[in-house]
C-alpha positions as CSV (number, residue, x, y, z in Angstrom):
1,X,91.7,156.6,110.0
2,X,92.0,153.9,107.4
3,X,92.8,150.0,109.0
4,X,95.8,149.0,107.1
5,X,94.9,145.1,107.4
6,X,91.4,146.0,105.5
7,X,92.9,148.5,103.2
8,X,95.7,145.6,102.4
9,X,92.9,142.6,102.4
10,X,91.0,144.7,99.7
11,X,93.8,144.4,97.1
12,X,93.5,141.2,97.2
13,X,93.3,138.8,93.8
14,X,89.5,138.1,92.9
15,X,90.3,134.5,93.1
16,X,92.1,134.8,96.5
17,X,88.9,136.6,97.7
18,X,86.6,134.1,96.4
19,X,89.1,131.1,98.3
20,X,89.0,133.2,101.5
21,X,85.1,133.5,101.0
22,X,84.1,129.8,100.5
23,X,86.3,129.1,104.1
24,X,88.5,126.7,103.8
25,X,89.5,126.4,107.2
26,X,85.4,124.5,107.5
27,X,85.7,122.0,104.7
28,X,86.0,119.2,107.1
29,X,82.5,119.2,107.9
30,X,81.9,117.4,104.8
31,X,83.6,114.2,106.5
32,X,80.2,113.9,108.4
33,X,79.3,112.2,104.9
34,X,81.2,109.4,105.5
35,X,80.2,109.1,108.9
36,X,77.3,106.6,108.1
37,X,79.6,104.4,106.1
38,X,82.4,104.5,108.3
39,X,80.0,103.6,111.6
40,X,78.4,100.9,109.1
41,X,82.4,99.3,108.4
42,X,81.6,99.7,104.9
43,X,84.6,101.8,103.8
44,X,85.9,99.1,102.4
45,X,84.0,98.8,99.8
46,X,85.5,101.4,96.9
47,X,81.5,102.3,95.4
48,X,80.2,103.2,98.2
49,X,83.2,105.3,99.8
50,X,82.9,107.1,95.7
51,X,79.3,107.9,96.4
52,X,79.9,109.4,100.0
53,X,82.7,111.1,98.3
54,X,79.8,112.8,96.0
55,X,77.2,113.4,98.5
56,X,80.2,115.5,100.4
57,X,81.0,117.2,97.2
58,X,77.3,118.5,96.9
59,X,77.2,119.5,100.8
60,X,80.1,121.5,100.5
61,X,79.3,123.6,97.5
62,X,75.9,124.0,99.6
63,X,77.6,125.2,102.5
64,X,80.2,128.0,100.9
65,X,76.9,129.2,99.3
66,X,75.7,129.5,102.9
67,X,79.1,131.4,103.6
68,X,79.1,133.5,100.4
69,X,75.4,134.4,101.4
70,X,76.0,135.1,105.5
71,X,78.9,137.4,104.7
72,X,76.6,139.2,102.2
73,X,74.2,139.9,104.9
74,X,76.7,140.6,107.9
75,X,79.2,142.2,105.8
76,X,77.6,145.8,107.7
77,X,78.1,144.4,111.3
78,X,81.3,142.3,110.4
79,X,83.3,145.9,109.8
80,X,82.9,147.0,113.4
81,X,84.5,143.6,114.5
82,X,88.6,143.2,115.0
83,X,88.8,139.9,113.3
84,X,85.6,139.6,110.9
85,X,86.4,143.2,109.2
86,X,88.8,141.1,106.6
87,X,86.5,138.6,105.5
88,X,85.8,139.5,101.6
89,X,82.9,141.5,101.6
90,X,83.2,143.4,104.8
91,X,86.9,144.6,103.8
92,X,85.9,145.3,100.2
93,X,88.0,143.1,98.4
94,X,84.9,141.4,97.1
95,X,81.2,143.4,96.0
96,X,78.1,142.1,96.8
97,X,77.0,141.5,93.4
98,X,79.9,139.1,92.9
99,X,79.5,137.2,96.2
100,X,75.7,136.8,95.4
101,X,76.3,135.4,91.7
102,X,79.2,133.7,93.2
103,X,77.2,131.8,96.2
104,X,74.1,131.1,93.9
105,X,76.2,129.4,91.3
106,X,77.3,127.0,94.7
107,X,74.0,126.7,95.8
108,X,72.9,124.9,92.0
109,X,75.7,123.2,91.5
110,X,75.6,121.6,95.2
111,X,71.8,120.4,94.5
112,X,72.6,119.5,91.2
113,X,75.5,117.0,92.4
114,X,73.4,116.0,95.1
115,X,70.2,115.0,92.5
116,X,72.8,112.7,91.0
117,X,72.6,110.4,94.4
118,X,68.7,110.0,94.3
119,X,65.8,112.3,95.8
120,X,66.2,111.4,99.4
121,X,70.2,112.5,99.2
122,X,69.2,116.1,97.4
123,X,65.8,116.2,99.7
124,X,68.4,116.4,102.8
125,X,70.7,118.7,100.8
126,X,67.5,121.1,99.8
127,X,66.7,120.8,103.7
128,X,70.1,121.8,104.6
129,X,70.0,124.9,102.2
130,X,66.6,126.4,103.2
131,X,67.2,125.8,107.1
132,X,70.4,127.5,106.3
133,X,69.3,130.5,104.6
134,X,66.7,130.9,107.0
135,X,69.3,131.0,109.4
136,X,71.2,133.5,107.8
137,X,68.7,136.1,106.9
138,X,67.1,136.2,110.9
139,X,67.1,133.0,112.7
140,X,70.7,133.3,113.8
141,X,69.3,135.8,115.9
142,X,66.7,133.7,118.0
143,X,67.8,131.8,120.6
144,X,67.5,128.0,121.0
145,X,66.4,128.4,117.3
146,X,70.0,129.1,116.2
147,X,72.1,126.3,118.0
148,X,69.0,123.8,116.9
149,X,69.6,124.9,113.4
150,X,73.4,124.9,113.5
151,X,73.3,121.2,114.7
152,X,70.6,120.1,112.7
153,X,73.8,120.7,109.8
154,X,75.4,118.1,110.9
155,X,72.2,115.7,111.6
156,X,71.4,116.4,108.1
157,X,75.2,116.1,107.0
158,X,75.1,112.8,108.9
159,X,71.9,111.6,107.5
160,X,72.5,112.1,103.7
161,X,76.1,110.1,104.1
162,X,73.4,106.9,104.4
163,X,71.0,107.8,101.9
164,X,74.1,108.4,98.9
165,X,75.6,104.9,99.9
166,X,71.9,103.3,100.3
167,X,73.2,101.8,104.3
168,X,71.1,101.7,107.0
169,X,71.6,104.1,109.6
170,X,71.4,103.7,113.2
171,X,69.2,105.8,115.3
172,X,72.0,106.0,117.9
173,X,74.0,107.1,115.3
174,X,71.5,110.3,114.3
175,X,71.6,110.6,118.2
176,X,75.1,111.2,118.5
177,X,75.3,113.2,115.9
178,X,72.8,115.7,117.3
179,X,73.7,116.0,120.8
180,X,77.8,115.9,119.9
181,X,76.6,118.9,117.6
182,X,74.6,120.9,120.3
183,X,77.7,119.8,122.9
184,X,80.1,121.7,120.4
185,X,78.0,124.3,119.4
186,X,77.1,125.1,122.9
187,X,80.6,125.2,123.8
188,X,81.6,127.5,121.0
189,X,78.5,130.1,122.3
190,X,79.9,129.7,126.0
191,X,83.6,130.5,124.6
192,X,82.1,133.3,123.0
193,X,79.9,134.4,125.7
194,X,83.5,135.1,127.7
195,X,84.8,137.4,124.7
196,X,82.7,140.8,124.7
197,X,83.8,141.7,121.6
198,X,82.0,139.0,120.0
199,X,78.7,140.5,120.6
200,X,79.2,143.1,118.3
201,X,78.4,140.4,115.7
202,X,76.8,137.9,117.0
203,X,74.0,139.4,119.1
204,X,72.0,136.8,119.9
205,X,74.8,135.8,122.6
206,X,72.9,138.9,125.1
207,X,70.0,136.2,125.6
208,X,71.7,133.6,126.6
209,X,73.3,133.7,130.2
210,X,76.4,131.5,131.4
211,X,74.3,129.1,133.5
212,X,71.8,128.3,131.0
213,X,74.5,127.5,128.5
214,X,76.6,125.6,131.1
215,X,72.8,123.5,131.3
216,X,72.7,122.7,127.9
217,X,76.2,122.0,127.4
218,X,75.4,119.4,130.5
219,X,72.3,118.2,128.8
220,X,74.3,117.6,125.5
221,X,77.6,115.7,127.0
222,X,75.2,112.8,129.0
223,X,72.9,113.0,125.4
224,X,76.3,112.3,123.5
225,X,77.4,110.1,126.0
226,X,74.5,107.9,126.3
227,X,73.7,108.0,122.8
228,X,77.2,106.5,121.9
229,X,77.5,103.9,124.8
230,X,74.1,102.6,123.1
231,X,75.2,102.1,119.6
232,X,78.8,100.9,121.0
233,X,77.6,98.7,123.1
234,X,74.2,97.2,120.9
235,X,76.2,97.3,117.2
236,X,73.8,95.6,114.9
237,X,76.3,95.1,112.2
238,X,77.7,91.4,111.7
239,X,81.7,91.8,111.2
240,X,83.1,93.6,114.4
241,X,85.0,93.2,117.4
242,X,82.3,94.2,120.0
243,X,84.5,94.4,122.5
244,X,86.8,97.4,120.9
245,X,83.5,99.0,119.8
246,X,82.4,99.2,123.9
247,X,86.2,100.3,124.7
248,X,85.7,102.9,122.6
249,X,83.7,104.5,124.6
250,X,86.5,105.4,127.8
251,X,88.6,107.9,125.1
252,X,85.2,109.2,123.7
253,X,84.2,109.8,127.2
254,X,87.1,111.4,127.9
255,X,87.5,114.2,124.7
256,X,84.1,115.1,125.5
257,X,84.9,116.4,128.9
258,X,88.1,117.2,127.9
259,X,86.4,119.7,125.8
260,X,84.2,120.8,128.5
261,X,87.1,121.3,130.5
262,X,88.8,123.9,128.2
263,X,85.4,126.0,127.8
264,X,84.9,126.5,131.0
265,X,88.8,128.0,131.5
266,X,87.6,130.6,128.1
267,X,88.7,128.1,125.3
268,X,86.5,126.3,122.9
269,X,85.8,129.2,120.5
270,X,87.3,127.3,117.5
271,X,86.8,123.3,118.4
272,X,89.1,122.2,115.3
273,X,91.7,124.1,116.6
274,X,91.3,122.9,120.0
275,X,91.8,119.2,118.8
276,X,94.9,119.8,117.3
277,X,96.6,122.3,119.4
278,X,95.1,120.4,123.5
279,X,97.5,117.5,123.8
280,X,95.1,115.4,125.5
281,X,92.0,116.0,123.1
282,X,94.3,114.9,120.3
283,X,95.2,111.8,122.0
284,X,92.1,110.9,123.0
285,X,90.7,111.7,119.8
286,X,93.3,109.3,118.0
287,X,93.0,106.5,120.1
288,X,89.7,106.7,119.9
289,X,90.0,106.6,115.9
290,X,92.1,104.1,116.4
291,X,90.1,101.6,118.3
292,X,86.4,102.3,116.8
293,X,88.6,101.3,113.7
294,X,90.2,98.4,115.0
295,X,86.8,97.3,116.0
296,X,84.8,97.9,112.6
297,X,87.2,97.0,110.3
298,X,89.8,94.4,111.6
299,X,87.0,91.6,112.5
């Protein structure tokens, strides 16, 4: 019997398909690019914010090639699953052929923007891309390898934001960036661990049991919270209220186990959503904003 919602997905407009394709919905991992300047207080300064704004530009076409390219290959086990079935490929709306041309043409054009910031900026992006594909075409389905590789993203993401502006960036910083990473990552394999139906398409979830996740997740939270209280409290910058910049730490503290909270009662499968939608992640998430920012940039 034919699925109506894939049988209405695959009339779809080209360009709707191609939208739907390149996911939206993740384009805010780009902002990890102006992480570096933003920890650094330097988003006052109008070149440097321009160049960050690049360097994301060139990570994001990299990553909806990684998208374009991971449906391609998962398109056959995406159609057995309830929600993944719609995505482009999987429900027909989009061939192969056109995803491939369509995710290559990304892949280029993100290196290519990238090469405009200097070696070291399309180095990381070229790093990003191969550790990506990899992923894609089998490592997703070795564990450890796959969170490692899905954190390392945002390491990288994190990395090339100080490389297109030419800043210094802070080991701490890196640190954070990588255990915060394998914190939500973690999470969003324990969330998925508790749906069954997620294993349909995401295999790799049968080698990892609940108490070895719940370790890593540990592991990640005192790494992310360490990590932080060590750049907050030792800033090396000159302009800054050090005294914010170590408050900081309480509601940072606090969205992390927040977070930790809602995975262990089945939520967590979609952190962005999470943050908007948990009333006391978004306010410790905003005040948090709001006092990092008070501390950087009102000295």
């Amino acid at each position: 019997m034919t699925d109506l919602r894939t049988d209405v997905v695959s009339r779809e407009p080209p360009a709707r398909a191609l939208l739907r394709l390149s996911r939206p919905q993740q384009w805010h991992k780009a902002l990890m690019l102006f992480a570096a300047p933003a920890a650094a207080g330097a988003l006052e300064a109008p070149v440097l914010v321009a160049r960050a704004a690049v360097a994301a530009a060139g990570f994001l076409l990299l990553s909806i090639a990684i998208y374009a390219f991971n449906d391609i290959r998962d398109a056959p086990d995406d159609r057995r699953h309830p929600r993944k079935q719609l995505r482009p490929v999987a429900s027909g709306s989009l061939s192969p052929a056109v995803a491939a041309v369509f995710g290559l043409s990304a892949a280029l054009l993100g290196l290519a923007v990238t090469s405009l910031l200097g070696w070291p900026t399309m180095g990381l992006g070229l790093a990003y891309l191969v550790a990506q594909v990899l992923y894609v075409i089998g490592l997703k389905h070795v564990a450890v390898v796959d969170l490692i590789i899905v954190a390392s993203g945002f390491v990288l993401r994190a990395a090339a934001g100080g490389t297109a502006t030419g800043l210094p960036v802070s080991h701490w910083f890196l640190l954070v960036s990588l255990f915060g990473a394998m914190f939500l990552v973690t999470g969003k394999r324990k969330a998925e661990h508790l749906r069954a139906g997620n294993a349909v398409s995401r295999p790799v979830l049968a080698a990892y049991p609940a108490s070895w996740l719940d370790q890593v997740m540990t592991v990640a939270l005192l790494g992310s919270a360490l990590s932080y209280g060590m750049w907050a409290f030792q800033y090396l910058g000159g302009d800054a209220y050090r005294e914010l910049l170590a408050l900081s730490f309480l509601p940072f503290f606090t969205g992390l186990l927040r977070y930790g909270l809602l995975v262990s009662t089945g939520r967590g499968e979609q952190p962005e959503h999470e943050l908007f939608h948990d009333r006391v992640l978004l306010i410790a998430g905003l005040t948090w904003a709001l006092v990092v920012g008070a501390g950087l940039y009102a000295a």
